[in-house]
N, C-alpha and C positions, 0 to 999 in steps of 0.2 A: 589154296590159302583163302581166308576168308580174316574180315576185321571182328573180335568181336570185344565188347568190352570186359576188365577185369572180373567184376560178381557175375559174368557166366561161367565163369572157373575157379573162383575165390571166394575164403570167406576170408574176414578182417574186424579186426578188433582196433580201438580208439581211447585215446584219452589223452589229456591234456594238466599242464601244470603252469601256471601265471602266461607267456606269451608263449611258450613249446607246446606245439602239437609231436601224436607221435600216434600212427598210422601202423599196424602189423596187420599182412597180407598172410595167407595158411592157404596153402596150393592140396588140395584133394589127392593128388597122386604125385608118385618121382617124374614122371613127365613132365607133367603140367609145370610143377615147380624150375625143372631146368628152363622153360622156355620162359616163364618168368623172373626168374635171375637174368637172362640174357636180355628181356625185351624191358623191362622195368628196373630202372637205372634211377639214380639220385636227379641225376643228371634232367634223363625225361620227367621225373616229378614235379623236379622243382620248374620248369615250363608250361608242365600240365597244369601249375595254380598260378604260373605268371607274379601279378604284383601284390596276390595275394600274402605272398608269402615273401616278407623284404629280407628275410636270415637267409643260412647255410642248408641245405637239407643234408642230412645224411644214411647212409643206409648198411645197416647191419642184417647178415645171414645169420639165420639157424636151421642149417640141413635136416635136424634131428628132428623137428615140429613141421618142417615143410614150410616156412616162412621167413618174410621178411620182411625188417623194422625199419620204419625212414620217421627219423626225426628232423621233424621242423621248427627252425626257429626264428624268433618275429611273425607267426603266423596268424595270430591271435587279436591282430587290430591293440597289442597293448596287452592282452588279459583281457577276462571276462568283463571287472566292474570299469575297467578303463577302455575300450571298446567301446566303439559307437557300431559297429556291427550287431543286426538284428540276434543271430545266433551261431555264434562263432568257436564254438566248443568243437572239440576234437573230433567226435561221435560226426559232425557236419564234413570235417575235412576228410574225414573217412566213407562214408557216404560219395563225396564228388572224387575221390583217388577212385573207386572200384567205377567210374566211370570211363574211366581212361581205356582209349582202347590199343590193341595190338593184333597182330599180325598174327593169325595162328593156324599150322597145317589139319588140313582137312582131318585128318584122323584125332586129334587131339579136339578137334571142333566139337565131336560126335560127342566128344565126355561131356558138355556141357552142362551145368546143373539147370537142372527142370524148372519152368517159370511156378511160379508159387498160383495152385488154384485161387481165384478171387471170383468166383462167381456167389458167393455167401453172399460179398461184399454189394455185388451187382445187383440179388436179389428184395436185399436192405433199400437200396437208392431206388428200385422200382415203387416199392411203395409210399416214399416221400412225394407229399404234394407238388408239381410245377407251378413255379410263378409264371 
């Protein structure tokens, strides 16, 4: 078994509407997806954002797409324009959920999705001047 976090197994879609967030996870394969139903609960979500999140979470399956929907609510600081949070949109709460990590057996580890090359990136920042 090893920890590893959600987006090494998931991808996940986000959006928001006045103070509801709503976070959908999409598991790559039937495996993947069973161990994320089991290991990813309302339950753990809503502790994985603590006091960010003062509502209910809730969590709905769709076997059929490999995913699941957790809707959050009060997670929004208020909504956008009532917010004092920097940036508090959906798309953010989705982002810090595929950080959450879980417990996953070595063979299902191996499927991992491959880190994104960035070495373009690296080669950009070489040739900016150092202060």
């Amino acid at each position: 078994m090893m920890r590893l976090a959600l987006r090494e197994l998931c991808g996940y879609r986000a959006g928001d509407k006045g103070d509801t967030a709503d976070v959908a996870l999409f598991a790559d394969d039937d495996d993947v997806y069973a161990l994320v139903v089991r290991e990813v609960t309302a339950a753990r979500v809503k502790a994985h954002f603590g006091s960010m999140v003062l509502g209910g979470v809730e969590r709905y399956e769709a076997p059929n797409v490999r995913a699941l929907n957790f809707v959050m609510r009060g997670a929004l600081g208020g909504g956008g324009p009532r917010s004092l949070r920097a940036d508090n949109l959906g798309k953010t709460l989705g982002g810090a959920l595929v950080r959450l990590e879980i417990e996953v057996p070595d063979k299902l580890a191996a499927r991992r999705r491959p880190r994104p090359d960035v070495a373009w990136a690296d080669a950009i920042l070489a040739t900016l001047p150092r202060r």
